[in-house]
N, C-alpha and C positions, 0 to 999 in steps of 0.2 A: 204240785205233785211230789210226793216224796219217793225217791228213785234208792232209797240205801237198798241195804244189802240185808234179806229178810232170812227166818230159818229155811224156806223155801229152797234156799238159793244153799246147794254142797260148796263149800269153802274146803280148799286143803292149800297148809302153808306147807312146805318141802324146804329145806336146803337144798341150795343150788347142784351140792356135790352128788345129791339124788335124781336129778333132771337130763337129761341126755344133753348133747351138743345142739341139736336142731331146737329140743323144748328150750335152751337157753338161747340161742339165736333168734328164736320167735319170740321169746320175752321182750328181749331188748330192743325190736324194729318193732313191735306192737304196743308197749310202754313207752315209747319216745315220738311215736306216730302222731302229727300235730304239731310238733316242739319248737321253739323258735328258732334253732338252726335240724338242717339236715345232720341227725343222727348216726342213719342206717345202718348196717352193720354187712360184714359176712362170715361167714365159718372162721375162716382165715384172717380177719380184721378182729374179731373176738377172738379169739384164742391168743392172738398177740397181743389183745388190751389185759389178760389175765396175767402176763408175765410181766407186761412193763408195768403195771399199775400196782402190782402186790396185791391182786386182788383176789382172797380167799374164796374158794367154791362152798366150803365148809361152814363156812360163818354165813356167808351173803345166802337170802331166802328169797325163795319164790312163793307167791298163790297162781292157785287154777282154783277158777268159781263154773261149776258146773266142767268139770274136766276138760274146760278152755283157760290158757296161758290168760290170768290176767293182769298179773304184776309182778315187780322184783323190786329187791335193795341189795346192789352190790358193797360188800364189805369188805375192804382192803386192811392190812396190817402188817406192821413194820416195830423193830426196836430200835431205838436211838438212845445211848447213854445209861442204858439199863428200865428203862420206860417204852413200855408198849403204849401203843401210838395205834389207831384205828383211825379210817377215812370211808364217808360214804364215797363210791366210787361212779353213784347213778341207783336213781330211784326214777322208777317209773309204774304208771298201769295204763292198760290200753283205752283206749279212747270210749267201746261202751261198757266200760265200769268205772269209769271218773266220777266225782263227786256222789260217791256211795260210802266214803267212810274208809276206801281198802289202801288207801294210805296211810292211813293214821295205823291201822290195824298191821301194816307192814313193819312202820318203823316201830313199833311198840317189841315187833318179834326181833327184829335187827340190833335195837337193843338190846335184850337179852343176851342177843348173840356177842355184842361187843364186854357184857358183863362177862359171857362165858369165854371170852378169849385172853381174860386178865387184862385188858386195856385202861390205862389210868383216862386215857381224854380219846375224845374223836371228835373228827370235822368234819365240815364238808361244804362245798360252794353251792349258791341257789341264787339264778337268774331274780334280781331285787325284783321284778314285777310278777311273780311268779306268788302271788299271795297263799294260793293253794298248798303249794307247795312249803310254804314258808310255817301256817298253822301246823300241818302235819309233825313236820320238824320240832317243832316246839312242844307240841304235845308228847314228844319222846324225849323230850330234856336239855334241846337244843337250844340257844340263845345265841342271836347275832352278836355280835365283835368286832366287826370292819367291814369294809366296803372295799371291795375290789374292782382296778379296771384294767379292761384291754386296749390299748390304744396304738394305732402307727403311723407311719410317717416314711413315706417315698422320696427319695435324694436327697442332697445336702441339708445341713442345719444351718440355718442362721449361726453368723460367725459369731455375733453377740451370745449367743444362747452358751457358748463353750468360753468363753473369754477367761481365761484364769484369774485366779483370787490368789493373788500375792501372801495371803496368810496363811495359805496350804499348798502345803502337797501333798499328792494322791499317788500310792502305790501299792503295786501288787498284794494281797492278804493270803492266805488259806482260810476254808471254811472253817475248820477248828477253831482257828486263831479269831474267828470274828464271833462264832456261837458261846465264847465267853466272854463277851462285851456284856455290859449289864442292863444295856439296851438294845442288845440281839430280841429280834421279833418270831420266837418263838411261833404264835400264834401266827398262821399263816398256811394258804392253799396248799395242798399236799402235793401239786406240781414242783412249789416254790421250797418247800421244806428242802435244807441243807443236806440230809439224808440221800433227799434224791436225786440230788445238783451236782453229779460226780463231773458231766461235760462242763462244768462252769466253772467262773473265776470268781476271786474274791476280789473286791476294790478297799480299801481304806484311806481313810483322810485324816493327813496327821496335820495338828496346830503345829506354834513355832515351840511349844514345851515338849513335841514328840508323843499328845497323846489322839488317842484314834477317835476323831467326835464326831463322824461318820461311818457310812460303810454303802455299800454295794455290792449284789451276785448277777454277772451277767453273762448272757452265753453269747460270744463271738462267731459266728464263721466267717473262712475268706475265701477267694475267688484263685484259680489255677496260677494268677499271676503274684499274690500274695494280698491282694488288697481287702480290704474291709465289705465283707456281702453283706453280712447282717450283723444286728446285735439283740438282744431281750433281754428283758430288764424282770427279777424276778421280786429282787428287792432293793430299798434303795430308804435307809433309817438314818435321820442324824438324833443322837442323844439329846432328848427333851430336856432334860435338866439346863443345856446352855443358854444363856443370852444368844448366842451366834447359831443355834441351828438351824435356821433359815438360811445365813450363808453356807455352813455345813451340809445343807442338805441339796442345795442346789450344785455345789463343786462335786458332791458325790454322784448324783444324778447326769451332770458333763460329762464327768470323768466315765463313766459306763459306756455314755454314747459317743464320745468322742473318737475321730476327729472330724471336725464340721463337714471341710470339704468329702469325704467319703458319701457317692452317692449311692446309699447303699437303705437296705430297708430295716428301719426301727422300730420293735414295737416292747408292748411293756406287755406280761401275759399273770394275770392276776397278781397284780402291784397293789399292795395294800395306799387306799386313800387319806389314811389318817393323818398326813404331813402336807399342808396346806401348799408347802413350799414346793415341795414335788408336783404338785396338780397343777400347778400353776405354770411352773419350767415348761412342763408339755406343753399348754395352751398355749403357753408363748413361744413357743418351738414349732407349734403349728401340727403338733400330732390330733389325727380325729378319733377321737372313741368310736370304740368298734360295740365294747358291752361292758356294762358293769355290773355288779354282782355283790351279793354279803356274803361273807365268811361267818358261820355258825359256828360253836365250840358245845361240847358237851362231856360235864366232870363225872366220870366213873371210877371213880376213886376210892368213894365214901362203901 
């Protein structure tokens, strides 16, 4: 039975900035209705996803198919370095107008939108089993890039997991100071982007020549008495070009979560998977995935 979307059927796309508060709150609990975690939303929960997220009402577009709420693409944007930067912030459509085509048809208009905002690149995260999802994406000019995961881990680490490596040491960085390493990972979840890491720290890992062949962003909190609550791990890169980034990449990855004994809660919230070495420190550290996910990129440059 072929269920698309006919001339029958009145389509109107809107900018979100045209949609009242309630027509955007119904978007978003009716597009994400189904989804594999609890989404939901409320007035008050959306209105504060629009300022911490950077996410444009202007750019990001809505449809109504027959003057019911049936979809959105939220469009966030930000400049870093002189380069505008776009992130999908959430696509969704509601449940009966899925596989009708009205995604593909969204990101195609969200597109534009990120053309029309001067944006050189956008991203954006998509649960890996999420194939529907994945096509739509693609067909507006996205291509995966990495693999991202979430993973944590309830009280102490294994003392072996943190055991130092006599060939380094790891100390304090600034963001700046690492986003010109020439294996700073640019490419990465728009949670994780340096831009919006301001509560975070930087980690660096110097050889015995004093050069940085590491790195790590991770956010700390502590407990009334000073100790170690938690940690996240946002990023965690040793420069590919060494013979030793495996050692470099695991002293880096310690050094974020460190110190063992802290029974405190660790998790990593879209950690790029591309360093073997890293995936691996977890497993053997005893962290469980929670989700993993690709990170998509898309060049608007041209």
């Amino acid at each position: 039975m072929d269920n698309r979307l006919t001339e029958r059927d009145s389509i109107e796309i809107r900018r979100l900035a045209d949609c009242t508060f309630r027509q955007a709150v119904e978007l978003w609990n009716q597009g994400f209705s189904g989804y594999y975690s609890d989404m939901s939303t409320t007035l008050e929960k959306f209105t504060a996803r629009l300022g911490r997220e950077s996410i444009r009402t202007d750019l990001s577009v809505a449809a109504f198919v027959n003057g019911e709420p049936a979809g959105f693409v939220m469009i966030a944007l930000k400049e870093a370095g002189g380069v505008k930067i776009a992130w999908n912030g959430g696509t969704g459509v509601s449940p009966n107008q899925r596989g009708k085509g009205l995604a593909k048809l969204l990101m195609r208009e969200a597109a534009e939108a990120i053309k029309e905002s001067g944006a050189s690149i956008a991203y954006l995260e998509v649960v890996q089993k999420n194939a529907g999802a994945i096509a739509a994406y693609e067909s507006a000019g996205f291509r995966k890039c990495d693999g991202l995961i979430g993973a944590k881990l309830e009280g102490p680490l294994p003392a072996s997991a943190v055991q130092a490596d006599e060939a380094y040491r790891v100390r304090p960085a600034k963001l700046r100071e690492l986003t010109a390493l020439p294996f700073f990972r640019h490419d990465s979840a728009w949670n994780c982007q340096w831009f919006n890491r301001s509560d975070s720290e930087g980690i660096a890992v110097i050889d015995e020549q004093g050069a940085i062949g590491a790195y790590a962003i991770v956010r700390r909190s502590y407990g009334e008495n000073g100790e170690l609550a938690g940690a996240v791990l946002f990023h965690c890169t040793a420069d590919p070009e060494r013979p030793d980034r495996n050692r470099l990449a695991r002293a880096a990855v310690a050094g974020a979560f460190g110190p063992a004994d802290a029974a405190c809660t660790r998790t990593t919230d879209n950690l790029s998977m591309s360093d073997p070495a890293v995936t691996e420190w977890l497993e053997e550290a005893g962290f469980k995935t929670i989700y993993t996910q690709y990170l998509m990129v898309a060049d608007f440059s041209a």
